[in-house]
Backbone as a ProteinNet text record, in pm:
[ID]
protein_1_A
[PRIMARY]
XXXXXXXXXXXXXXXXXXXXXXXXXXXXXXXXXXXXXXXXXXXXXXXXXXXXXXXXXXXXXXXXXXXXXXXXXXXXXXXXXXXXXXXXXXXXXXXXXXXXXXXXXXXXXXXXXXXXXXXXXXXXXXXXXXXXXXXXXXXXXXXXXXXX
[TERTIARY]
2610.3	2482	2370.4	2281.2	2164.7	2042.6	1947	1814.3	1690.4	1615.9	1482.8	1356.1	1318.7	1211.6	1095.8	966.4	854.2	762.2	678.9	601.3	469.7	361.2	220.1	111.5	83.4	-80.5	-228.4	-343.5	-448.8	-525.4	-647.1	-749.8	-865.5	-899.6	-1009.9	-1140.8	-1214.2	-1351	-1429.1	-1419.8	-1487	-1372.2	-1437.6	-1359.9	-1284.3	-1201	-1137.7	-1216.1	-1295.9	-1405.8	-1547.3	-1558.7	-1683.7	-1737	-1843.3	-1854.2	-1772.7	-1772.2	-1709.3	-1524.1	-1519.8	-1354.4	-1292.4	-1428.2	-1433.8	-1330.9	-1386.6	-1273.2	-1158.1	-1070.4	-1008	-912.4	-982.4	-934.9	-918	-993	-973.3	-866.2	-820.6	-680.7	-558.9	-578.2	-453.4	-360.2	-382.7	-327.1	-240	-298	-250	-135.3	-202.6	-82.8	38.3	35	153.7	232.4	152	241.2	312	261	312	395.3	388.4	533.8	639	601	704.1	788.4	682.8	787.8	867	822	879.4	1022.4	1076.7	1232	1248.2	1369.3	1400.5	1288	1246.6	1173.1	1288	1272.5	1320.7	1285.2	1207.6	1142.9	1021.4	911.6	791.5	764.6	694.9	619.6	504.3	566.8	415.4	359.5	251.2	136.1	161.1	113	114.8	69	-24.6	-109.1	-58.6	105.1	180.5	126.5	38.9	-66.2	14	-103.6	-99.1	-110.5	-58.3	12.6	-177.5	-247.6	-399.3	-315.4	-348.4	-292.1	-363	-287.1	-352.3	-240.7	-119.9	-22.3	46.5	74.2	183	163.2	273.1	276	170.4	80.9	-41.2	-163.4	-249.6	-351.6	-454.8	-465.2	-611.3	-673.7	-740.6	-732.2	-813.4	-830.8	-876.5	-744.6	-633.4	-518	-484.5	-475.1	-412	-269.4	-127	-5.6	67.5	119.7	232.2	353.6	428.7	588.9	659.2	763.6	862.1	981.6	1063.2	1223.7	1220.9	1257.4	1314.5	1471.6	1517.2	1659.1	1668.1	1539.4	1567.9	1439.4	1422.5	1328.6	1251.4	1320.6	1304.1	1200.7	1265.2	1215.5	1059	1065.4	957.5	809.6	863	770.8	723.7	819.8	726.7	647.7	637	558.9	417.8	430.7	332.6	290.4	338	251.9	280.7	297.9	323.2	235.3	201.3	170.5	-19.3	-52.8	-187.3	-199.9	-128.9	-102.9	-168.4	-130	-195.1	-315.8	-385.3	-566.1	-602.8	-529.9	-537.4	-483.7	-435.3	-364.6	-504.9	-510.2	-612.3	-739.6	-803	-907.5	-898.9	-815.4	-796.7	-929.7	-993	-1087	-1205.4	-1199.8	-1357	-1319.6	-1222.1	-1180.8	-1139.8	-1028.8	-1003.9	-1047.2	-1011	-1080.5	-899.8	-955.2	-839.4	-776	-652.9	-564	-530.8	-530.3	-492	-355.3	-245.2	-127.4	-88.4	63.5	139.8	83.8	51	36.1	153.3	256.5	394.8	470.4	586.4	741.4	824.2	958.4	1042.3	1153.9	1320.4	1395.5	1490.3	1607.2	1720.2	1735.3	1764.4	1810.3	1964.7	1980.9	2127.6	2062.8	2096.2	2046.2	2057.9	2129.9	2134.7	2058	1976.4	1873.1	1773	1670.1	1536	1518.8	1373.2	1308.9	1258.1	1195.1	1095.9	991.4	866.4	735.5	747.7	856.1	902.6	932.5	1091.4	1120.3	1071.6	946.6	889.2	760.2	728.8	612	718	821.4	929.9	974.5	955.1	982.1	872.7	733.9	642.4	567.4	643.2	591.1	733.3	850.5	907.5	923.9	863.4	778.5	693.3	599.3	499.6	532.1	627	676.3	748.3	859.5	933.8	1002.2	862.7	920.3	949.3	965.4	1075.4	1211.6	1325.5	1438.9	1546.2	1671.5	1711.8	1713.6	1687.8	1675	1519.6	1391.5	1270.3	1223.7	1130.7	1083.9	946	869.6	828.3	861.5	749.7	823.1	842.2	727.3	717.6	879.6	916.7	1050.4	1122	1156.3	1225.4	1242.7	1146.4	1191.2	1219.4	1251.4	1248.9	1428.9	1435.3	1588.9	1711.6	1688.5	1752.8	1821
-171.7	-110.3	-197.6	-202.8	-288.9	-225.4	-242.6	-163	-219.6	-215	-292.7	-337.4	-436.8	-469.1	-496.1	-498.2	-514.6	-613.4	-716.5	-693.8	-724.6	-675.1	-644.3	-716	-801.7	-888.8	-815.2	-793	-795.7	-930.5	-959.3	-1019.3	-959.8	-900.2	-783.1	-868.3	-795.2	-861.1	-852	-767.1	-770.2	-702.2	-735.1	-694.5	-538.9	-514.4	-357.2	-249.2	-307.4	-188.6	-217.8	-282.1	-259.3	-179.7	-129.9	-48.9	-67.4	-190.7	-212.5	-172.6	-167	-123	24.2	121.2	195.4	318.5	326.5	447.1	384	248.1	212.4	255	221.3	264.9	361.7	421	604.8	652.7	554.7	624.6	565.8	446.3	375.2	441.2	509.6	588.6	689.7	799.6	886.1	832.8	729.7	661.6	651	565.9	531.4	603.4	745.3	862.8	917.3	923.3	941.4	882	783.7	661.6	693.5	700	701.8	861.4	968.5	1100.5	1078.9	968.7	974.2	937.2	1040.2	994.5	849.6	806.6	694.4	599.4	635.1	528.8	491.8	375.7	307.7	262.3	194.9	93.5	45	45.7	-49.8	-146.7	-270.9	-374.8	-333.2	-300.2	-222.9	-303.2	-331.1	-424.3	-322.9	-340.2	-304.8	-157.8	-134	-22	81.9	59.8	119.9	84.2	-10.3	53.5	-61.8	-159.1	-245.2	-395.7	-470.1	-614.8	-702.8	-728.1	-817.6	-975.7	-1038.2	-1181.3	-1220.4	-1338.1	-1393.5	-1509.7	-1418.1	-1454.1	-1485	-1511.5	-1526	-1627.8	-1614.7	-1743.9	-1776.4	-1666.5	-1649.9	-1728.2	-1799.5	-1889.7	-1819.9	-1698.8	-1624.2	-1499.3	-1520.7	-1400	-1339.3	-1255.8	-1181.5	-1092.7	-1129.8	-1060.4	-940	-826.2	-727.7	-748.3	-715.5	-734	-616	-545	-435.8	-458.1	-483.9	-475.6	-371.8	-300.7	-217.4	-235.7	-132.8	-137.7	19	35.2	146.3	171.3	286.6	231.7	273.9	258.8	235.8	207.3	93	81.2	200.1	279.5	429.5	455.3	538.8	560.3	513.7	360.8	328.3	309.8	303.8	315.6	461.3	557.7	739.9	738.4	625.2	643.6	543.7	440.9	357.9	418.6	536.5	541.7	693.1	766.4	887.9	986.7	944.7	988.3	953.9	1014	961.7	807.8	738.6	593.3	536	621.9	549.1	528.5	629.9	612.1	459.2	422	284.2	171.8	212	72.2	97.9	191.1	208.5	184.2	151.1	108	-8.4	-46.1	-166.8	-333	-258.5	-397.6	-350.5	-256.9	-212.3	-273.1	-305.6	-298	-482.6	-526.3	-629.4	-742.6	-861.7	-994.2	-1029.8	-1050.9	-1118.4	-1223.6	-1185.7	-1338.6	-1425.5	-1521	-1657.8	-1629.7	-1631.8	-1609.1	-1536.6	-1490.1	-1352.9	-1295.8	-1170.7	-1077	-997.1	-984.7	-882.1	-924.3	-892.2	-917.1	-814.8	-767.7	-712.2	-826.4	-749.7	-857.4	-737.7	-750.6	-689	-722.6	-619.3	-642.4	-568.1	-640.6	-586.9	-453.3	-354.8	-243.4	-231	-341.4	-376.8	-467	-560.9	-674.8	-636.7	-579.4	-592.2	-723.2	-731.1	-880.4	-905.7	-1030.7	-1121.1	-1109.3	-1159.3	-1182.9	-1300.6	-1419.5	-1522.4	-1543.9	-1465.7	-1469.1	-1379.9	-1258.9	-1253.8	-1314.7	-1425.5	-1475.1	-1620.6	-1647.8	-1730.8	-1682.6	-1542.1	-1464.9	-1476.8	-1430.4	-1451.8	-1616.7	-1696.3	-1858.4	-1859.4	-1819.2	-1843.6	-1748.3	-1640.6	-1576.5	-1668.8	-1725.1	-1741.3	-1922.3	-1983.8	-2080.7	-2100.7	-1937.9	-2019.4	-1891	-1742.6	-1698.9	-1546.6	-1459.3	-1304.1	-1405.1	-1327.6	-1312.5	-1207.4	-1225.6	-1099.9	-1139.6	-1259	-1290.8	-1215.7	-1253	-1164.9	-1150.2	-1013.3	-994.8	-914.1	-797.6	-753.8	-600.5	-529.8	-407.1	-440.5	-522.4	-527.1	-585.1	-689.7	-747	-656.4	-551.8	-480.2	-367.2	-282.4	-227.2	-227.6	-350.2	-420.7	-464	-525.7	-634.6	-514.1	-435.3	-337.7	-214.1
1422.3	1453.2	1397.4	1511.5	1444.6	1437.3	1333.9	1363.7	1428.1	1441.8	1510.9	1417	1400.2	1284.7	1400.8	1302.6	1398.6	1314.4	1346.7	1279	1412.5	1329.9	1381.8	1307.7	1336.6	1250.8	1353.2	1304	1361	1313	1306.2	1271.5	1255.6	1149.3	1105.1	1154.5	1212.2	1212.4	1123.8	999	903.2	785.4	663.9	567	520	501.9	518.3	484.5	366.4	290.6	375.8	489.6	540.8	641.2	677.8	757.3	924.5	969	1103.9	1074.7	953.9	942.5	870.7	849.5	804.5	892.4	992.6	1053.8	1028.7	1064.1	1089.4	925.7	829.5	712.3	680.1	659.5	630.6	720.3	810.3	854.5	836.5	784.2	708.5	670	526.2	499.8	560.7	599.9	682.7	813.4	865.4	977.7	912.3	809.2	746.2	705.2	639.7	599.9	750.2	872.7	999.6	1023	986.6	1061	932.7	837.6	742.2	766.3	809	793.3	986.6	1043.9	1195.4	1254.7	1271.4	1341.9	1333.7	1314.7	1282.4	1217.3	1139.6	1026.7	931.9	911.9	797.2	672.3	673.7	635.5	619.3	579.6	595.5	471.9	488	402.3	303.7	207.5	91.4	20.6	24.4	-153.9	-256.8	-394.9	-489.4	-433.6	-387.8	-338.3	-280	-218	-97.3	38.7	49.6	167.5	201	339.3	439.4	396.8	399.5	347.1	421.4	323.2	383.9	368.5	438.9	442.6	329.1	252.1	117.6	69.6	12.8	-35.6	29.6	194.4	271.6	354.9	439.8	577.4	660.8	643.9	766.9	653.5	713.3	647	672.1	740.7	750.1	660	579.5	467	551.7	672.8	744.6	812.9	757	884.1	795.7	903.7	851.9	852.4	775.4	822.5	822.7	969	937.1	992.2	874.6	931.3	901.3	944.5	954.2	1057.8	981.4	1085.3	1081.2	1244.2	1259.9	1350.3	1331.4	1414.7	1491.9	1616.4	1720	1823.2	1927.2	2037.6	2054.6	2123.8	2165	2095.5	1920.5	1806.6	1788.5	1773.2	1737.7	1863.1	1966	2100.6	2059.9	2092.1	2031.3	1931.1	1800.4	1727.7	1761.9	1823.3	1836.4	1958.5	2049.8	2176.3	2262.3	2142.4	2163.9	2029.1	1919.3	1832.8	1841.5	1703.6	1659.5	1641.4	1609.4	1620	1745.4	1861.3	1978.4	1984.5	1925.3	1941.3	1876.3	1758.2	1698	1818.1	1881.9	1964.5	2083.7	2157.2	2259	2214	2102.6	2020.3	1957.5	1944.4	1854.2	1869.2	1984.9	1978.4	1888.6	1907.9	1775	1612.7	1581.9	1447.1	1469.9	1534.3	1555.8	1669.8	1615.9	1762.6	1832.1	1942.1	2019.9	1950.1	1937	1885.2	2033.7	1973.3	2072.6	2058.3	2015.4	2011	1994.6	1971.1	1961.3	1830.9	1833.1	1759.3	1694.8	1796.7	1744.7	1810.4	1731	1777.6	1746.6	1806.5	1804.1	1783.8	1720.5	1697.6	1588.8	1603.1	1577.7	1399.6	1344.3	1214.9	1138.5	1046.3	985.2	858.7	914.8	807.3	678.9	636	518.6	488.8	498.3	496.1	552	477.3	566.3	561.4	636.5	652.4	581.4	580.7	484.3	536	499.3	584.6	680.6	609.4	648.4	732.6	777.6	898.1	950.9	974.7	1095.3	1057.7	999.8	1060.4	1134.9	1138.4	1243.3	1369.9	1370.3	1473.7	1555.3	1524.5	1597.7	1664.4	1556.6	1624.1	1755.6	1684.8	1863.1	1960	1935.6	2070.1	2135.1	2033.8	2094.7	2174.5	2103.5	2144.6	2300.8	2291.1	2382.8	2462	2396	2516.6	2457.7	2526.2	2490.6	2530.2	2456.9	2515.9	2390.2	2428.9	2313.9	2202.3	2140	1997.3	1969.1	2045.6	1975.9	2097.2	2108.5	2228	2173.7	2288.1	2244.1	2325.7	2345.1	2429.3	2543	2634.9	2766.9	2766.7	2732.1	2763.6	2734.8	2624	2576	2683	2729.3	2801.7	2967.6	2979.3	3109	3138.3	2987.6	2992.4	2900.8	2796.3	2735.6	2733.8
[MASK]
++++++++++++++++++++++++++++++++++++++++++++++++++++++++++++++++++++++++++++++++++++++++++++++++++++++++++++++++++++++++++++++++++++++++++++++++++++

């Protein structure tokens, strides 16, 4: 049995505590407590804070990126939470808060439920999306629920 990892970068247009990211924050929290009490949750990437991983310390060179990774065990699972829940209003909004990335933003990609991920290998996951493609090593949903 394998579970499903995700990860998700934005590019904040302004800093988390500023007014252009203000709704977006005040619901941080609360999302996360959503995904965490949601059918097949597993897993998520915590800072000291519990909260949402800000790029600084990691693979990503932009201290503007938001980072959310998690595993859940299963496609299904985690589509109901990103697009069935309160979560969705964040994805259907997401340009008020964030700028268009030039490259992949998220990836999907199979994990051993015993090993979560690194930031590492999904910030490797998302360069060979963006390199060379979906296929069943990393995809994202559109491929996922097309080829699965």
């Amino acid at each position: 049995m394998k579970y499903i990892a995700q990860i998700n970068i934005a590019q904040m247009k302004d800093a988390l505590d500023s007014p252009v990211m203000k709704e977006f924050n005040d619901f941080l929290a609360p999302i996360n407590k959503l995904a965490e009490e949601s059918p097949g949750f597993v897993w998520r990437m915590k800072d000291e804070e519990e909260e949402a991983i800000i790029s600084g310390n990691t693979p990503f060179e932009d201290d503007m990126l938001i980072i959310n990774m998690s595993v859940w065990e299963s496609i299904e699972q985690l589509k109901d939470f990103v697009y069935d829940t309160a979560h969705s209003y964040f994805v259907k909004s997401r340009k008020k808060w964030f700028n268009q990335m030039e490259s992949q933003h998220m990836a999907l990609w199979w994990v051993d439920p015993t090993n979560m991920p690194s930031l590492e290998e999904a910030a490797d996951k998302l360069k060979q999306l963006d390199q060379e493609g979906a296929s069943e090593e990393v995809f994202d949903f559109k491929w996922a629920l097309k080829n699965l």
